[in-house]
N, C-alpha and C positions, 0 to 999 in steps of 0.2 A: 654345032650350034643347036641341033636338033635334041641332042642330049641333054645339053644345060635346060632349055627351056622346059624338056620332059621333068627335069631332077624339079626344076622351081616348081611348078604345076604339083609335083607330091608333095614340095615343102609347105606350099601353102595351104593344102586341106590334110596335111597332119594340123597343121598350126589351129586352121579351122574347126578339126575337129575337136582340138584339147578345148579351147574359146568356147564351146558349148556343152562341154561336159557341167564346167561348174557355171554355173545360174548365178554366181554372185550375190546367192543369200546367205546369211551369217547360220554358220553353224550354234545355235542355240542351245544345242544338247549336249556339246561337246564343252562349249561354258558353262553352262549350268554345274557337269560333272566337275570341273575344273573349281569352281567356286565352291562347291559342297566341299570337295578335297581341304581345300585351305583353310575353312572355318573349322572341318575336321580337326585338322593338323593345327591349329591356334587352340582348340580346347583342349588339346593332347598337351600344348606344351605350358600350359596354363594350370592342368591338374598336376603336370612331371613340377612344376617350380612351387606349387603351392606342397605336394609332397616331401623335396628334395629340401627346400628354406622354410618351413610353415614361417617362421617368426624373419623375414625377411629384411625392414627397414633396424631392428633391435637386434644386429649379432651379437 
């Protein structure tokens, strides 16, 4: 018995301590980057389509 209740006692201040690493505030920087990426990659495929079809709607 004495062993289980030791093993619990380390489960719950590992658990504890992961619970207080992250703050629970939104990673902004990591979006930010994420958002620049795709309008990146939206202008990328917007000069590839206007290159590859200039005359698009009139094959």
């Amino acid at each position: 018995m004495a062993l289980q209740s030791l093993q619990e006692v380390v489960m719950v201040k590992s658990v504890n301590k992961n619970a207080n690493a992250d703050d629970g505030t939104p990673k902004f920087g990591r979006l930010l980057i994420v958002l620049i990426l795709c309008v990146l990659f939206c202008v990328f495929m917007t000069w590839l389509m206007a290159e590859v079809f200039p005359n698009f709607p009139n094959f």
